[in-house]
N, CA and C atoms as a LAMMPS dump frame, in Angstrom:
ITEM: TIMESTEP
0
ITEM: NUMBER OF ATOMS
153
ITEM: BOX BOUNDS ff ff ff
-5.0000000000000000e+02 5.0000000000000000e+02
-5.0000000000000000e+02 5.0000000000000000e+02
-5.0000000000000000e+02 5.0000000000000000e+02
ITEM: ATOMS id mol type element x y z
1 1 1 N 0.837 -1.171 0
2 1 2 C 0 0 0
3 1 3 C 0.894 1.25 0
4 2 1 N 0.503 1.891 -1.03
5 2 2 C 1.342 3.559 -0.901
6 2 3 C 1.077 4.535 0.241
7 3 1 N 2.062 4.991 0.833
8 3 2 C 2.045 5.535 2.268
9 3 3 C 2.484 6.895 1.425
10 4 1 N 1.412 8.446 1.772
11 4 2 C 2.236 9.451 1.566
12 4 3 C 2.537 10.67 2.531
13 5 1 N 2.795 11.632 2.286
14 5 2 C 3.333 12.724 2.779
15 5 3 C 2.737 13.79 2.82
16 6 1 N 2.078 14.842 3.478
17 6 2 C 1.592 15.982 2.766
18 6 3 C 2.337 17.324 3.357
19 7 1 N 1.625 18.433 2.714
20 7 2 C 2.977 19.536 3.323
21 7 3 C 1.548 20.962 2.455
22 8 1 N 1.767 21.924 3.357
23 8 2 C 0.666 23.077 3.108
24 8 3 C 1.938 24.569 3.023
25 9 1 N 1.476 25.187 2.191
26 9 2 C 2.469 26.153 1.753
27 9 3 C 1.604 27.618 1.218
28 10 1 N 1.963 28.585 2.19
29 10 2 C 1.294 29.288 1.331
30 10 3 C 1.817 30.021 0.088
31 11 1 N 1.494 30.968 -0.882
32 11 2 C 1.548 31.017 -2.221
33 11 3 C 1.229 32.44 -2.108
34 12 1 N 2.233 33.289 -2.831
35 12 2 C 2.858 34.618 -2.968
36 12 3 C 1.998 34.761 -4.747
37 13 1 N 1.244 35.559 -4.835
38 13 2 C 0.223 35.625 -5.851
39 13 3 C 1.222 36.189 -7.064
40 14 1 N 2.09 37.452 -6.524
41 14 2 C 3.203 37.938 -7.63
42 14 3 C 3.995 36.292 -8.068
43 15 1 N 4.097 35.767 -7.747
44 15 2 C 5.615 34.377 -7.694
45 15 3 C 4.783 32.903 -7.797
46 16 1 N 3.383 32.809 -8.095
47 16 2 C 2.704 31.476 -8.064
48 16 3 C 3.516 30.636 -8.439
49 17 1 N 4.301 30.569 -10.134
50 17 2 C 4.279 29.424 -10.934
51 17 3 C 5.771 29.193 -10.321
52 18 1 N 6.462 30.012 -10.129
53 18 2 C 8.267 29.913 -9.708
54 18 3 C 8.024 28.838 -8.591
55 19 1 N 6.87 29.249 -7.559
56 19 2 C 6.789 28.55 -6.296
57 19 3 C 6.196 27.186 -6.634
58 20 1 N 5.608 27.146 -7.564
59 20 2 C 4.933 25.676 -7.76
60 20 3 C 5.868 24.489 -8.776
61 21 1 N 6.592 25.188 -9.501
62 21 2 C 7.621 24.792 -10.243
63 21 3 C 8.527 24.253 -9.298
64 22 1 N 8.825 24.965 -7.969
65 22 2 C 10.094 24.222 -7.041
66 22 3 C 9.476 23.343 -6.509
67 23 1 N 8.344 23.657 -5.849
68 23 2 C 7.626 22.292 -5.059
69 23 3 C 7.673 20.965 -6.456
70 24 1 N 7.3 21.178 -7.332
71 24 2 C 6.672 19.598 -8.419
72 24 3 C 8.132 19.221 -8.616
73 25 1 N 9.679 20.388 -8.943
74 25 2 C 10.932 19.648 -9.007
75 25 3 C 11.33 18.662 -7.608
76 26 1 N 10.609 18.64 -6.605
77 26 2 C 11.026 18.149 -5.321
78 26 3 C 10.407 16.998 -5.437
79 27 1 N 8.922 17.011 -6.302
80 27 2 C 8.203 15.827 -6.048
81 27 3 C 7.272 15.989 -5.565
82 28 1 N 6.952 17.201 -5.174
83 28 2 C 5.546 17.265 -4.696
84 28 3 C 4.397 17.577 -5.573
85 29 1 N 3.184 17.026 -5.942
86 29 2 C 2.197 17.428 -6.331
87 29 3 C 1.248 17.821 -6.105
88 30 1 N 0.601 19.272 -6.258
89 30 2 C -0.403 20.092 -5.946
90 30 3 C -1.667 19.307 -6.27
91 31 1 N -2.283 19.665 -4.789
92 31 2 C -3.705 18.783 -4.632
93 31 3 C -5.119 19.907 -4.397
94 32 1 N -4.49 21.133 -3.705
95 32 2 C -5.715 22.279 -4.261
96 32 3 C -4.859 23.313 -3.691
97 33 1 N -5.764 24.736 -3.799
98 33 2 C -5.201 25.68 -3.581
99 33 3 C -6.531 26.716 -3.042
100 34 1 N -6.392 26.9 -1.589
101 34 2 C -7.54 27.549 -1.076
102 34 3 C -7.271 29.357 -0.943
103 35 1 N -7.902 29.922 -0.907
104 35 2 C -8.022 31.319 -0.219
105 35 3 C -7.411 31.152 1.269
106 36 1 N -6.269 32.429 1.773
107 36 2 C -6.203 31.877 2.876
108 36 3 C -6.994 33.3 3.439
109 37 1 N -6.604 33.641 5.114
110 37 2 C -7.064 34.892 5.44
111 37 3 C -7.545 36.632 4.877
112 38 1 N -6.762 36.335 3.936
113 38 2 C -7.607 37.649 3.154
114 38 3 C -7.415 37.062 1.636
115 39 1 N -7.881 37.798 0.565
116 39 2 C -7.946 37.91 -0.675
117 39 3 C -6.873 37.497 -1.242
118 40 1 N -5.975 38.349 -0.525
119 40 2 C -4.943 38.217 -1.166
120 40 3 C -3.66 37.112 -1.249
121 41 1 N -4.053 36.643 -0.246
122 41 2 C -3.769 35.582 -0.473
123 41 3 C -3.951 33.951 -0.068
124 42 1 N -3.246 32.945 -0.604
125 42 2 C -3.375 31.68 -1.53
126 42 3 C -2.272 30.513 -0.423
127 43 1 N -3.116 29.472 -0.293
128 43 2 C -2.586 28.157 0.515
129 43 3 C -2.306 27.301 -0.8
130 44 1 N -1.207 26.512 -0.905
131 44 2 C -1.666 25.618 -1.27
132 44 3 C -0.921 23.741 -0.563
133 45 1 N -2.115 23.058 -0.868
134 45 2 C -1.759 21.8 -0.481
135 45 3 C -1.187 20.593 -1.224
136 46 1 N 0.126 19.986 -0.909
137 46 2 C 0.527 18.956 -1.856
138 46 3 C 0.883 17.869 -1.443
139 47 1 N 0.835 17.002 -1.884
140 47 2 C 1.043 15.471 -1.52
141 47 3 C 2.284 14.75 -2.129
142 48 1 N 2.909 13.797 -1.629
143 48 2 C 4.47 13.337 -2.48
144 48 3 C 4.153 11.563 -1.795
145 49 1 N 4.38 10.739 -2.643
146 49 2 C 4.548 9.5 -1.829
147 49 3 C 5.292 9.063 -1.13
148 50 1 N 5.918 9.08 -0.094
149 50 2 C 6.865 8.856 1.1
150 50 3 C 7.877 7.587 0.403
151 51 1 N 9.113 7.847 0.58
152 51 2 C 10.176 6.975 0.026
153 51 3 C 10.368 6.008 0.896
């Protein structure tokens, strides 16, 4: 059975794709991306399968 990992990050609205580009080179894959405390900005949540 696959055992994974998760990890919550929040997300700089100027810098989204730079920041999501380093997380997916690590292995992590984005599973959603919520509103956090104000408008402005962005959580997001990703999952990696544990080695």
């Amino acid at each position: 059975m696959k055992k994974w990992e998760y990890l919550t990050a929040p997300l700089l609205i100027h810098n989204t794709k730079m920041i999501l580009d380093n997380f997916g080179a690590d292995g992590w894959e984005l599973v959603q991306v919520v509103q956090g405390a104000s408008t402005e900005q962005l959580v997001a949540y990703f999952k990696r399968e544990k080695a």
